[in-house]
Structure formats: structure tokens, C-alpha cells
N, C-alpha and C positions, 0 to 999 in steps of 0.2 A: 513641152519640156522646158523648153526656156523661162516659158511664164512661171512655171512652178522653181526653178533655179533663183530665178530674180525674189522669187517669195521667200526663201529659204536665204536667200542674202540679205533680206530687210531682216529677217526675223532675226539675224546672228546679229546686225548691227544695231538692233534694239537691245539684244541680249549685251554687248559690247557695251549701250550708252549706260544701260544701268547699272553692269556694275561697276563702270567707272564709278558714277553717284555713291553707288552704296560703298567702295572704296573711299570714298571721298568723306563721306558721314561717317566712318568708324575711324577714320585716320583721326579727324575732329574729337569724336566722344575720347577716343584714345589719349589727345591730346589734353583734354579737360582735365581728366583722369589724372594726366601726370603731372598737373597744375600748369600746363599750359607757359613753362620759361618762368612763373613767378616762383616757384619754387616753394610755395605754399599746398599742403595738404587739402584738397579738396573736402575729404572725408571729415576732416575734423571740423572741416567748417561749415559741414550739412546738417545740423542743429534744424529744426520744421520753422523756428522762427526768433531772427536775431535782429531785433529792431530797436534794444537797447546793449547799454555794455561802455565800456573805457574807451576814449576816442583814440583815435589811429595815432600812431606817432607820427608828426609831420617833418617828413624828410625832405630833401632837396629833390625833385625828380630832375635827374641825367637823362640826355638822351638818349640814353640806354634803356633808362628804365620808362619812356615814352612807347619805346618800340618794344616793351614785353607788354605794354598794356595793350596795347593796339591791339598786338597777336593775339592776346588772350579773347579780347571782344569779337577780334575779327573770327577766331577761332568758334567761340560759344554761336555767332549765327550761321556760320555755317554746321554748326552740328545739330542747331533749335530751326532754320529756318527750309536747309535744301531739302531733306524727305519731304516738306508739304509742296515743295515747289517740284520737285519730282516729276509729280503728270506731264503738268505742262512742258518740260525739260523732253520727255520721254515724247509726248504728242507731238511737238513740235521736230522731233528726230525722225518720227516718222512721215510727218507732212515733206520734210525736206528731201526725206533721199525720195517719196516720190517724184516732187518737181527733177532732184536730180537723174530718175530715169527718165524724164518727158523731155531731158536737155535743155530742161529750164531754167537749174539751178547747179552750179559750179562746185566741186570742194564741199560737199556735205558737208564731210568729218569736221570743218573746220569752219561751219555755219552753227555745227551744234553748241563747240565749243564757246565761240562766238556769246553765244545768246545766253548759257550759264555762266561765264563771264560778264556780259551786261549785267545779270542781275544780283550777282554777287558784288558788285562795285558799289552799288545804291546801298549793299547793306555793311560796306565797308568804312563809304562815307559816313552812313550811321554810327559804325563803329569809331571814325574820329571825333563825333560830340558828344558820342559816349565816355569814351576817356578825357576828354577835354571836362564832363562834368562831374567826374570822377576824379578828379583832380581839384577842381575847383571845390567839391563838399568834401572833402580830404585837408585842403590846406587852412579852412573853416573849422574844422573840426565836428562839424556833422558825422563825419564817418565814422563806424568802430572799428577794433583792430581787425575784423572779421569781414571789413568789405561792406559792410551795412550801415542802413540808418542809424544815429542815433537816438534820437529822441520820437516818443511814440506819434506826438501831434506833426511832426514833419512827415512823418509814415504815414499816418492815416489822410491827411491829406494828399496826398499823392496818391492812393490807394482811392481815395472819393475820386479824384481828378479821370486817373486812369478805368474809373467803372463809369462816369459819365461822358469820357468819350466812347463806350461800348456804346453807348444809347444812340448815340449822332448819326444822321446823314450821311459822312462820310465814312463814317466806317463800318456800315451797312454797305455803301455802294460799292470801296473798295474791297472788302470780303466777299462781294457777286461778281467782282472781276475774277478777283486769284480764286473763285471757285467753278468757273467756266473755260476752260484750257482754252477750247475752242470757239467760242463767240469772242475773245480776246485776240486768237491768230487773227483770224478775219477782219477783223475792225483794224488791227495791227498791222499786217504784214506787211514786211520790205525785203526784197531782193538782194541776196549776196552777204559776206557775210559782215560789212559795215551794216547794214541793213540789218542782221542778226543779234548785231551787237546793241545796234537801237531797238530793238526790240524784246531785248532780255531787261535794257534801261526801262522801258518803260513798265513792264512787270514788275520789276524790283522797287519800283517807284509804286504802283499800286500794294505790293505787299509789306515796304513799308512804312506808309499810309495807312496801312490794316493794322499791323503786328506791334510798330515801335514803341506805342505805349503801353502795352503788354510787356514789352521787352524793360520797362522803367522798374517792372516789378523788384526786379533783382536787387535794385536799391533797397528794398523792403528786405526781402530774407537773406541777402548776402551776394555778393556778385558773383561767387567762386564757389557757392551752394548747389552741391550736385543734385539735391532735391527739387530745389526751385528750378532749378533749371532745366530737368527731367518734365515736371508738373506744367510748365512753362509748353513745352514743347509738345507737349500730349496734347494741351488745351487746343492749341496752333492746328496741329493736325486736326486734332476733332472739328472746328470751325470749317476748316475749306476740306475737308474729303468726306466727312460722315454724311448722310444722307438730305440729314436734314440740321446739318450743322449749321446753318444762320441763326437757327433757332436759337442757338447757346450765346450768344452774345448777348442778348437783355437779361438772361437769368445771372449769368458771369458779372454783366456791368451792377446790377443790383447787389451783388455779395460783395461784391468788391467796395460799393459805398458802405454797407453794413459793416463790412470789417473793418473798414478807415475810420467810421464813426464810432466802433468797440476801440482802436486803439488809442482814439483822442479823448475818448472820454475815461478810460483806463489810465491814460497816460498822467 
């Protein structure tokens, strides 16, 4: 009776982790939705592909307006990045409150935390050289008023850039990490939940490794493009949970050159 009691309390505390998660991912889409503090219309600027057009007006960016951008990127990966990261978030909740029935491991609740916290950081610091380049192709005038590339041969390039690092070494190896929950605990784990917290860092750092030049995309169809950013996120997912999603990465990095080489020579 007990044993089956203790099972019925993991199962409610998985039940608990996820739908934190899934909490957590609609708050974000929600967030997107409502332009995410820039007070710009998402919808109007989901167009399938906005890689010319009038450049941005360049304002002075306020402190202020540092910290809507921030939120805004820090908001888009947690809505494009945590569902893939999920398993592992979920695996690792229940590797934990094992160890913590064998009294080997302290404070689940707040080892899990811990560890989605790690890995959320890695993509937050992403998110400061995201706005930091977004700013930078903004005050150039690169950008349009729509959040996007300007000019078609800066897009395709970037677009060739980001399909031959599909091809690479490294982003084969890191997409067989974030697609192995568990040959990553093993090889990873640390005790407690500083140990959690190093441990969600170095997955976040594996995924992205994997994702962030995927994440360039948006410079191509608009940063605030609920399209791209949706398509963006499916891909993500397809790659580490579908069966044989590694597969997708050379046929993806191949389209991706073909369509940077259609816009530079359209351009």
C-alpha cells in the first residue's frame, strides 16, 4: 500500500510539473499575442515574407525601451524553445523525486525548478545579443518598420549562413544531446539543487548551440511574425522529439541555402 501511495504521489507531481510548463508556454504565446509590452500588432506583421520595405525609423532606444525588447525575445524563447525542452524538464522531475524517496536528494520541488531555471538563463543571455543585434541593424538601417531585414542579399545570406550551419558537426552533436533526456542526466548529473541549476546550464547551452541560428531566422520574416515564429517552433520540435528527427536538419539546412540563394539573386 505504501508503494503504490508513493506512485500515485510521483504521478500527481509529474502531473504538477507539467502543467506548470504548459502554464508557462501559454502565458508566453499569450504574451506574443498581445505584442509582448511593444505595443505593436503581431498580426499585422505576419505577412509569410518581409525581407524588403522602408527602413525602421531610428529612435533613440530608452532604457525603457531596452527592457520591452529584452522581454519581448526573452518572452518568444520561452514560448519557441520550452515544449521541446519539456521531456527532459519532465524526466529529470522524475529522476529527482526518485533519488528524493531513497533520501538521496533534498527539496525536489525546488531541484526541478532549479534545473528549468538553468536552462532558461542560456536562452535569456541569447536573448541579450539578440536585442543588442537588433539594435545594432536598426540604428544602420538595415531593419524595416516591420522588425525585418531589409535588403534581399543580407537575408539570403544569413539564410545560406544559418542552412550551412544545419550541415555542421556541431549541430548534429548538439541536437543528439537535446534529443537524448537521458544519456544527457547520466553523463550530467549533480546533486542538490546548485547542482540542478548547473545542470539545466548546461542543456540550455547544448540547445542553444542547436537552435540559435534557427532563431536568426526571424531577422528574415520579422521578429514579431507570428508565422515565423510558430513555423520556427514546429521545426524545433520536429528536430528533437519526432522519431527520426535528425534526419530534418540536412534537408532544412539545404532549403535554407536555396532560398538565401532565390533571394540574393532576386534581390
Amino acid at each position: 500500500m505504501a508503494d503504490l501511495a508513493l506512485e500515485a504521489i510521483f504521478k500527481r507531481d509529474n502531473a504538477v510539473v507539467a502543467l506548470t510548463l504548459l502554464a508557462l508556454m501559454l502565458l508566453a504565446w499569450l504574451a506574443l499575442i498581445a505584442g509582448a509590452g511593444t505595443g505593436m500588432d503581431p498580426f499585422a506583421m505576419s505577412g509569410w515574407f518581409l525581407p524588403t520595405g522602408a527602413p525602421a525609423e531610428s529612435e533613440p532606444w530608452t532604457h525603457a525601451y531596452w527592457l520591452i525588447a529584452f522581454f519581448m525575445w526573452t518572452i518568444m524563447m520561452v514560448a519557441m524553445m520550452l515544449p521541446s525542452a519539456s521531456p527532459t524538464v519532465l524526466l529529470y522531475g522524475r529522476v529527482v523525486r526518485q533519488a528524493e524517496r531513497n533520501s538521496e536528494v533534498a527539496h525536489a520541488s525546488g531541484a526541478v525548478a532549479a534545473f528549468a531555471a538553468g536552462y532558461l538563463t542560456l536562452w535569456s543571455v541569447f536573448s541579450v545579443f539578440a536585442v543588442v543585434l537588433q539594435w545594432a541593424l536598426e540604428q544602420s538601417g538595415a531593419m524595416t518598420g516591420m522588425m525585418a531585414l531589409r535588403q534581399p542579399a543580407i537575408a539570403g545570406t544569413l539564410l545560406i549562413a544559418v542552412g550551412v550551419y544545419q550541415l555542421t558537426p556541431l549541430k548534429g552533436n548538439c541536437l543528439a544531446h537535446c534529443r537524448s533526456p537521458a544519456s544527457f542526466l547520466a553523463a550530467h548529473w549533480r546533486p542538490g539543487v546548485a547542482g540542478a541549476w548547473r545542470m539545466g546550464l548546461s542543456h540550455g547551452a547544448y540547445c542553444v548551440a542547436c537552435c540559435s541560428a534557427l532563431m536568426l531566422i526571424l531577422f528574415v520574416g520579422g521578429v514579431m511574425n507570428l508565422v515565423w515564429i510558430a513555423g520556427l517552433s514546429l521545426l524545433v520540435l520536429a528536430e528533437k522529439l519526432l522519431p527520426q528527427g535528425e534526419r530534418l536538419r540536412v534537408p532544412v539546412g539545404v532549403l535554407l541555402m536555396i532560398a538565401g540563394a532565390v533571394l540574393i539573386v532576386r534581390g
